[in-house]
C-alpha atoms as one frame of an Amber mdcrd trajectory, in Angstrom:
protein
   8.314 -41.786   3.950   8.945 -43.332   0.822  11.040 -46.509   1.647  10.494
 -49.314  -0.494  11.794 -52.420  -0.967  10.552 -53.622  -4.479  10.539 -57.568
  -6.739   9.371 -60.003  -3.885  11.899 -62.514  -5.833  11.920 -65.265  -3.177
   8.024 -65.273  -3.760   6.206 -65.343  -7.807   7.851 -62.417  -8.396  11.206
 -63.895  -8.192  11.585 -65.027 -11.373   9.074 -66.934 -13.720  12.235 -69.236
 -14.917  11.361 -73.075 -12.328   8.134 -71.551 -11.065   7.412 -75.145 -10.812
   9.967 -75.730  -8.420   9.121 -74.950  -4.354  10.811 -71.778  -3.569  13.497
 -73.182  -1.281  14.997 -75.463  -4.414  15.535 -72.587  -6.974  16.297 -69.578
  -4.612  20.116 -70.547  -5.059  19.890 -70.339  -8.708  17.912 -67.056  -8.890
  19.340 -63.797  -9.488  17.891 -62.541  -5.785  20.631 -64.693  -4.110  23.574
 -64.458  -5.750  22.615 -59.830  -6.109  23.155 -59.983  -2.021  26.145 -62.471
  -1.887  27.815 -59.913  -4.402  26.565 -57.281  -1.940  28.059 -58.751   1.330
  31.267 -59.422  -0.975  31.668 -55.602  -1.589  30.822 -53.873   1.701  34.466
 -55.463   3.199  36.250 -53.191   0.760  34.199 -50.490   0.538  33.236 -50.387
   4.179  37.329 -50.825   4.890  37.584 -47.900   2.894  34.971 -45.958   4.789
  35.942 -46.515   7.654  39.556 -45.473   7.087  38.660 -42.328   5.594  36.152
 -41.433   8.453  38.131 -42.313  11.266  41.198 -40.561   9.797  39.376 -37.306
   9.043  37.829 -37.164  12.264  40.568 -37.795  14.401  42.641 -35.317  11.792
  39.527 -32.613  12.518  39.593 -33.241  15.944  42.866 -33.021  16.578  43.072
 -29.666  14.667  40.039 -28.099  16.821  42.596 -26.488  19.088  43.544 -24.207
  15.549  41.116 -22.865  13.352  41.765 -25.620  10.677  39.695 -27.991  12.542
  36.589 -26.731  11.397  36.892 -26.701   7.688  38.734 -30.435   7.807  36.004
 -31.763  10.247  33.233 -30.361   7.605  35.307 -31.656   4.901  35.173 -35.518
   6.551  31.436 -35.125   7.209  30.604 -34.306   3.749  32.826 -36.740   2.524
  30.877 -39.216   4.394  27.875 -37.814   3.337  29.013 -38.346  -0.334  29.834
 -41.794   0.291  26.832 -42.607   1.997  25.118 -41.488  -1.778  27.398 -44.412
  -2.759  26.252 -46.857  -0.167  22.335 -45.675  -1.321  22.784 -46.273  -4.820
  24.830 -50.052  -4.098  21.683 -50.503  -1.442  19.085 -49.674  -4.596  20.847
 -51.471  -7.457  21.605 -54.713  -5.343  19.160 -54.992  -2.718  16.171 -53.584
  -4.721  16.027 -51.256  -1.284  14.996 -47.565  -2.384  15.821 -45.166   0.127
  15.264 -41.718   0.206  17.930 -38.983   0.351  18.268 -37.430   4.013  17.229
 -33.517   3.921  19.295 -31.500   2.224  22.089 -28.515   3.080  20.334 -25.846
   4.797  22.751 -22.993   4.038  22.654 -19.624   5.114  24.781 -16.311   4.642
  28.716 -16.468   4.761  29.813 -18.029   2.096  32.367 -20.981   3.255  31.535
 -20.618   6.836  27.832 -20.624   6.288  28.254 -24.165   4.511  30.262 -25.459
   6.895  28.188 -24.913   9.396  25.514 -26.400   7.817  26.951 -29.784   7.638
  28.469 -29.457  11.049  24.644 -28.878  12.098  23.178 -31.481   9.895  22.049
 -34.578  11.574  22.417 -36.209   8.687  26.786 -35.806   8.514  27.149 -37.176
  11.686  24.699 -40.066  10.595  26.616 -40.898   7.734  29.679 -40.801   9.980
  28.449 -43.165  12.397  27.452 -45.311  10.124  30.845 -45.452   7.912  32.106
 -46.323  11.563  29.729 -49.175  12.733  29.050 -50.982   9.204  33.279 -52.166
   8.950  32.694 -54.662  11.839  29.380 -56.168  10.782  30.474 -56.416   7.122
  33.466 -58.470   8.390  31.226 -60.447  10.258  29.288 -60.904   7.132  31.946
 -61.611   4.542  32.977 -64.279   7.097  29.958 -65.901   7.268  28.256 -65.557
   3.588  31.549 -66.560   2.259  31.724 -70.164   4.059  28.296 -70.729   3.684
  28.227 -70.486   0.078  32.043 -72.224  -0.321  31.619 -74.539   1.752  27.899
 -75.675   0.200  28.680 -75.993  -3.525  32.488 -77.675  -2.635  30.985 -80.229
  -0.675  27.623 -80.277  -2.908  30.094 -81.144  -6.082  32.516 -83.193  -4.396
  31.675 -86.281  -6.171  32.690 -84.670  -9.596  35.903 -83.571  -8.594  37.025
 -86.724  -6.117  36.590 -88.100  -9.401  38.470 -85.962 -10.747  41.596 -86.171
  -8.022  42.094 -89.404  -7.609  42.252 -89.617 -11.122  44.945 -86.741 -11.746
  46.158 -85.823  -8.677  46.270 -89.016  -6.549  44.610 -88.535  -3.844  42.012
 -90.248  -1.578  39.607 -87.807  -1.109  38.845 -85.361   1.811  41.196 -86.473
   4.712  38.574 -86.133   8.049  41.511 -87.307  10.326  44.919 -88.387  10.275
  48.011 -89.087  12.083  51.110 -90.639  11.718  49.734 -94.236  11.785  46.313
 -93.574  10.366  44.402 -91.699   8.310  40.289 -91.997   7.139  39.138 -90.601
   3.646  35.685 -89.832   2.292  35.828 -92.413  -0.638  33.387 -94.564  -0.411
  30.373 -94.043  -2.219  28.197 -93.720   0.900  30.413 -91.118   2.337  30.248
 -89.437  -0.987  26.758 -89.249  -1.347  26.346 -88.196   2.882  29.151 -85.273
   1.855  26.786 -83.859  -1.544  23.774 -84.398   0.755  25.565 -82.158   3.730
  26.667 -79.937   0.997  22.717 -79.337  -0.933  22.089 -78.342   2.821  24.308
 -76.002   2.594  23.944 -74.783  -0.939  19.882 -74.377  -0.089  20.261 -72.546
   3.258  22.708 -70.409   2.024  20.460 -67.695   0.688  18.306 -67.581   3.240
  21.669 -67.085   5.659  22.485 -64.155   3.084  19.534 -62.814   3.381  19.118
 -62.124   6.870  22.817 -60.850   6.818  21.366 -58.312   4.162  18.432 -57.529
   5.952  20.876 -55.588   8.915  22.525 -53.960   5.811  19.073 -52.968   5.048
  18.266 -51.714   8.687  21.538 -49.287   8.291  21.306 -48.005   5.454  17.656
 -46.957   5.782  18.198 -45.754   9.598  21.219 -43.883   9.319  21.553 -42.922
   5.423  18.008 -42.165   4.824  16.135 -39.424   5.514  15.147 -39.124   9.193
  11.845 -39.520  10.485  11.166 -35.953  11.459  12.405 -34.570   7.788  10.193
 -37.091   5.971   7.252 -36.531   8.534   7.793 -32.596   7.770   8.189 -33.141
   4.264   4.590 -35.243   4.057   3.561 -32.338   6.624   4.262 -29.970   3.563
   2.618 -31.728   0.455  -0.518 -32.201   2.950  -0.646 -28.798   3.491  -0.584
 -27.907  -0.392  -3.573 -30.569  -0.903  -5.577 -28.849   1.976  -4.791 -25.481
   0.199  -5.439 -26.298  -3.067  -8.926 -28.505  -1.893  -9.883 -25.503   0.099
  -9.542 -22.962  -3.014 -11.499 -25.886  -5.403 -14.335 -25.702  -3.043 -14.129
 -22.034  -3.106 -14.126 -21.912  -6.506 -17.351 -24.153  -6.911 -19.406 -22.327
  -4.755 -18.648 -18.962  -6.196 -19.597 -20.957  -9.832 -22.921 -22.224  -8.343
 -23.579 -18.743  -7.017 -22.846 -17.160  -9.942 -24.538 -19.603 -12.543 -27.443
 -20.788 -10.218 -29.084 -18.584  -7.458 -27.233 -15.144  -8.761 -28.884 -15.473
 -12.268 -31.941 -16.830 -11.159 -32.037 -13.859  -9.063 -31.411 -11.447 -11.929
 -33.986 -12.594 -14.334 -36.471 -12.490 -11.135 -35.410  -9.117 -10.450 -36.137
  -8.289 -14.432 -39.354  -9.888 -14.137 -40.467  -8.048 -11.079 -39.934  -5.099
 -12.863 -41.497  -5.837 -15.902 -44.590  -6.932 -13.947 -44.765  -3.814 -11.675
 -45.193  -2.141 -15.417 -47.806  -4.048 -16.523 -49.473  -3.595 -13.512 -51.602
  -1.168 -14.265 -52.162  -1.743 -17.877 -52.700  -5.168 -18.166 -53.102  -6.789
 -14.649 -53.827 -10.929 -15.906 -50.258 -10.705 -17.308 -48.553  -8.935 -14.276
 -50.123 -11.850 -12.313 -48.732 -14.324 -14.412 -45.491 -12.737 -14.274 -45.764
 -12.795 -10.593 -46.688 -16.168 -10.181 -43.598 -17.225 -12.229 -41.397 -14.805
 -10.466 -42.590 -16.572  -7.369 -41.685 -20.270  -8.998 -38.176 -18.800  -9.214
 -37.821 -17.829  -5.590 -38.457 -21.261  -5.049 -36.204 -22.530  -7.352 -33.595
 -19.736  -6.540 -34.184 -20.835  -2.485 -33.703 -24.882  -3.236 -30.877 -24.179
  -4.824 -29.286 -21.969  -2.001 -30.722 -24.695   0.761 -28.504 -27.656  -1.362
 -25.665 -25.369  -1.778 -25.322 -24.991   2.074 -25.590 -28.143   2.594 -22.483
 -28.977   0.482 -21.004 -26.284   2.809 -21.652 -28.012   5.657 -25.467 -29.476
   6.265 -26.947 -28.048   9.493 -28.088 -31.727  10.241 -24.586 -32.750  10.383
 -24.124 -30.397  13.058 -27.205 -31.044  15.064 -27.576 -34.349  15.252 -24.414
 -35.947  13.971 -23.065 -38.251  11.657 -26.391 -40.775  11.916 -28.849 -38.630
  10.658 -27.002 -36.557   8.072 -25.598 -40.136   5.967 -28.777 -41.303   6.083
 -30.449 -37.926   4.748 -27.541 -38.057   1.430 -28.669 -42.082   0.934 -32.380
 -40.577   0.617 -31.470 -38.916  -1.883 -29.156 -41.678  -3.717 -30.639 -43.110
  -6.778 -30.312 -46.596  -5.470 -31.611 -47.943  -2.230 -28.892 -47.743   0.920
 -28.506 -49.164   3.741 -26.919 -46.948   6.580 -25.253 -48.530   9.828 -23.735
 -46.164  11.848 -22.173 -47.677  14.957 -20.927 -45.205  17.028 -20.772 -44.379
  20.388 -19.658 -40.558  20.548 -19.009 -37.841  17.636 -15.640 -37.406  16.440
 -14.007 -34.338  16.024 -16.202 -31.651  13.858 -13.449 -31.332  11.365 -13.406
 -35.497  11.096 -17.099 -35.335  11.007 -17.111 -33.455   8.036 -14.708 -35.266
   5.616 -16.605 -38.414   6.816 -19.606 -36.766   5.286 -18.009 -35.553   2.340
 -16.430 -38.682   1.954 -19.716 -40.858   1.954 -21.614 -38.311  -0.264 -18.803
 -38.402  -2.992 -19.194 -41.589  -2.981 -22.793 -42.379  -3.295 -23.076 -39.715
  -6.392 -20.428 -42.102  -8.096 -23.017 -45.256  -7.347 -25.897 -42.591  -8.547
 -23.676 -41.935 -11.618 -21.978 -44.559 -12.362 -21.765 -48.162 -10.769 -25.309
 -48.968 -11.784 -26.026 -50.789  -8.870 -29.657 -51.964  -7.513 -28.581 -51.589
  -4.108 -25.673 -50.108  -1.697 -24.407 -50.223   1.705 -23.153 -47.576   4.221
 -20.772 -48.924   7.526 -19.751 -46.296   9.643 -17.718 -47.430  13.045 -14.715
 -46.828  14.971 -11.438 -48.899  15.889  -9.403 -47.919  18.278  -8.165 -44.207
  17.111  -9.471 -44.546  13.636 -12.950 -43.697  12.030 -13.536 -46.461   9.644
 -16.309 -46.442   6.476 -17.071 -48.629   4.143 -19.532 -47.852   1.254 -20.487
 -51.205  -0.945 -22.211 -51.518  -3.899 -23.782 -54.136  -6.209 -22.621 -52.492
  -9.247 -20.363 -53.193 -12.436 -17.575 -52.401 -10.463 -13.976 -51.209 -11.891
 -13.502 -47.912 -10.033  -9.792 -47.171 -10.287  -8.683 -44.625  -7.509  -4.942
 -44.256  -9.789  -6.946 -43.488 -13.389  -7.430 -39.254 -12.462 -10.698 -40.108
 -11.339 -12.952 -38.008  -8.509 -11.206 -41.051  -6.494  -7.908 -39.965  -6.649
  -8.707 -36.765  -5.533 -11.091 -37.973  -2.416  -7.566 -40.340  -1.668  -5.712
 -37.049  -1.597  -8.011 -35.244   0.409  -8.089 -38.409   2.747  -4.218 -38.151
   2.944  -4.113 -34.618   4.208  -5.471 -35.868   6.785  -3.507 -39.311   7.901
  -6.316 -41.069   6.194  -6.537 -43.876   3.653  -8.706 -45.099   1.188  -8.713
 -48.153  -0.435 -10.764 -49.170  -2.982 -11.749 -53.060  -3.828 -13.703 -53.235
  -7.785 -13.453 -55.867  -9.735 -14.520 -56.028 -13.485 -18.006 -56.888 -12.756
 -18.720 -55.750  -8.811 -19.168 -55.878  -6.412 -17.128 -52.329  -5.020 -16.245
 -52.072  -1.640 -14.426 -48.538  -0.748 -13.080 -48.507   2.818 -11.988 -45.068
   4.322  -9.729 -44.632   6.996  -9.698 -41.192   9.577  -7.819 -40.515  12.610
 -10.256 -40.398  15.535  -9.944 -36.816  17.164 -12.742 -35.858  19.909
């Protein structure tokens, strides 16, 4: 699911302007606070309006149910409220900084009209949309209410020394009247009083974007849960592009090992099968040469057999498979250019499909510290937390890998992904690289 909220502005990202001052004396004056008072400001209008539409179209659809006309005007309401839920998105992303994915679209068959209303009477995402045009009106009321003294009362009180300077001066008056009656009244006009009331009022003025915020932060809640796309459409959808990366993986690999066969063991096959031949015709005429022949021909079987032996065991090594994950890491870190360590800590095999991208994983790895970390030494962790597989391969090297430059990194993430898996790579300018890998434990 792809719901982000992005610009930690509260934090250092909100704003380089005071980055001397703590965070709690310039939040009022950033552009953070005063993006979700506007917000809370507009959702009583617009939610007044929502609500008025969707509660009048329903109750206009429902009502009509007992004719045919019900149908199309209860379709009509839902996609209204699906259109204006595309409103309440787009306010969500432009003030809140809250990206939120569309819900799943239409699925429309045959028939025309009928066909697309009953695709939005069918679509859990209308009635969402629905609900929520009904349910936000009372909490943005609530809201409004609340942001609206907060921030009022906070800067009125917070300046009230300017203008009961002001007042007095041109209006006549005492200051702010705390009590009266019809024998007595008491003022704030002293200058303690004045300075408690600004003091009261900074409390105010300080707090109230923090207030605002968790007001916003329900706002948030909504719109993601019931204007976003649901949990099963965006777990389908990721279902989808995981399936394309195991397809497309599957047909690389393919690909590879018809290339090796075809420009390693197939050729070196050939030219032994031209050399037998020519040798079996010198045979009788000059037999020193047909030996030599032979005895080449016979370097090239072994050739042509080491390189079937290390193809299969980029299939899948036969190690792997007999004795588990132990045993076949630590035969690929014999055969790394740099010393490794390997610490396998586990106490049963995962799942053989598991097993092997754990492999995979590890080799691709160590070829990148053969190739290119020059490192004098690495490090190979393999345990298990819970329901995930975790490794961790470290090296001494130069470090900065970059998983996001197109590297073979970004295409062992993917690979990882299709799976539920992570990987997250640590590589500074100058080492040392960590790379952690994440599985799902499956027995």
């Amino acid at each position: 699911m792809t719901t982000t909220e992005y610009g930690h502005e509260y934090g250092a990202g909100y704003g380089n302007r005071g980055g001397w001052l703590p965070v709690g004396l310039r939040a009022p004056f950033e552009g953070r606070a005063w993006r979700e008072f506007l917000y809370v400001l507009l959702s009583l209008p617009l939610s007044i309006a929502l609500f008025t539409y969707a509660v009048t179209m329903f109750s206009l659809g429902a009502g009509l149910l007992v004719t045919f006309l019900g149908i199309p005007v209860l379709a009509a309401a839902l996609a209204g409220c699906r259109g204006l839920g595309a409103v309440e998105r787009a306010r969500a992303r432009g003030l809140l900084r809250l990206e939120v994915a569309a819900p799943e679209p239409l699925r429309v068959g045959k028939g025309g009209a009928m066909g697309w209303m009953w695709a939005v009477l069918k679509s859990g995402a209308s009635w969402r949309a629905l609900l929520y045009s009904v349910l936000h009106l009372p909490w943005a009321v609530f809201s409004f209410g609340v942001a609206v003294t907060v921030w009022v009362t906070g800067w009125t009180l917070m300046t009230y020394p300017l203008w009961f300077w002001v007042l007095p001066m041109y209006g006549g008056q005492d200051g702010i009247q705390l009590y009266g009656d019809e024998t007595h009244r008491m003022y704030l006009d002293n200058p303690f009083e004045i300075g408690v009331t600004a003091a009261v009022g900074l409390l105010f003025v300080l707090s109230a974007p923090w207030i605002v915020r968790a007001l916003t932060t329900v706002d948030r809640l909504m719109v993601h849960g019931l204007l976003g796309a649901s949990q099963l459409a965006t777990r389908v959808v990721e279902l989808e592009s995981d399936r394309g990366v195991v397809v497309d993986t599957a047909a690389a690999d393919l690909r590879r090992i018809e290339r090796d066969l075809h420009d390693g063991a197939q050729a070196r096959l050939v030219n032994l099968a031209m050399d037998l031949g020519l040798a079996k015709e010198k045979l009788s005429e000059d037999p020193q040469a047909a030996a030599r022949m032979v005895d080449e021909a016979h370097g090239e079987v072994k050739t042509a057999l080491q390189e079937l032996r290390d193809l299969a065991r980029g299939i899948h090594p036969a190690v792997l498979t007999d004795r588990g994950l132990d045993a076949a890491l630590s035969s690929v870190a014999s055969r790394c250019a740099v010393p490794v360590r390997v610490d396998v800590d586990l106490v049963e095999r995962p799942a053989p499909a598991i097993e092997g991208i754990a492999y995979f994983t590890v080799s691709e790895l160590l070829q990148n510290i053969s190739k290119h970390a020059r490192a004098r030494s690495a490090w190979v962790d393999v345990w298990r937390v819970e329901n995930r597989l975790m490794l961790q391969v470290t090296d001494d090297g130069v470090g900065g890998a970059d998983a996001e430059a197109g590297s073979g990194l970004a295409g062992l993430a993917g690979r990882l992904d299709a799976v539920d898996g992570i990987l997250v790579v640590d590589s500074p300018p100058g080492g040392p690289t960590r790379v952690t890998a994440e599985l799902p434990w499956r027995r």
